[in-house]
C-alpha positions, 0 to 999 in steps of 0.5 A: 364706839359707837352705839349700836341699836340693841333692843331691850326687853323685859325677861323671865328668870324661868324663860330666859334663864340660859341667856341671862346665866351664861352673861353673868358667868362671862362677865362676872364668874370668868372675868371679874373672879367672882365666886360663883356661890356668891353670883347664884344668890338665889335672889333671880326668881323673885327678880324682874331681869331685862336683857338687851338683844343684839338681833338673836344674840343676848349680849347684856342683863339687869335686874330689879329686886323689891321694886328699888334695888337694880343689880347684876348689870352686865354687858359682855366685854365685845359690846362694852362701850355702845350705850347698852348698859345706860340702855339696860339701866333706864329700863329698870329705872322706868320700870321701877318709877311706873311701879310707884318706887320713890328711889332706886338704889345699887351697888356699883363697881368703883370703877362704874361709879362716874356711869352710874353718876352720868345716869342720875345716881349719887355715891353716899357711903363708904366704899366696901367690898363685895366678892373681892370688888371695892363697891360703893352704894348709890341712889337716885331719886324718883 
């Protein structure tokens, strides 16, 4: 598919928490099956999130915890495959350089292990599981 031009900006969890939960739920909750105990960490508030617009319409989110760990990427399944998740992803890598982060670090889905690489990101660790998802940890360095 050919990419479409989103725009990307940062987001409040007390301001745009609708559109953020309602991705997360989408993509997560319904079509990956995870708990939903385990999606509503309680870690938002104290996140910086991002969602990527498609005119009115949000269509994906990240979040950026303690400055270096990027988390709960989501880009809903209609709009997969256009260059919004790389979109969402550099916003969060810039930010966190800008802030003086010397890495950030994640938990990628071993199906997305080759995106995140394309984007920088080195595998290190054993595969493990998160809510029923084999997951890998990856790093980059700022």
């Amino acid at each position: 598919m050919a990419e479409v031009d989103v725009r990307v900006a940062p987001a409040t969890w007390a301001g745009e928490r609708a559109h953020i939960e309602r991705i997360r739920r989408g993509v997560f909750i319904e079509e990956q099956a995870v708990p939903e105990e385990l999606e509503w960490d309680g870690e938002d508030e104290k996140a910086l999130h991002w969602l990527a617009w498609l005119g009115d319409e949000a269509i994906g989110t990240v979040r950026l915890r303690a400055g270096d760990h990027i988390g709960r990427m989501a880009v809903l399944r209609e709009h997969r495959g256009r260059g919004i998740g790389r979109r969402l992803l550099d916003a969060a890598v810039v930010h966190a350089r800008a802030a003086g982060a010397p890495e950030v670090h994640l938990h990628a889905q071993v199906h997305a292990l080759e995106f995140y690489a394309r984007a920088g990101f080195v595998a290190e660790g054993p595969v493990f599981d998160d809510a029923g998802i084999p997951h890998r940890t990856m790093r980059r360095f700022l």
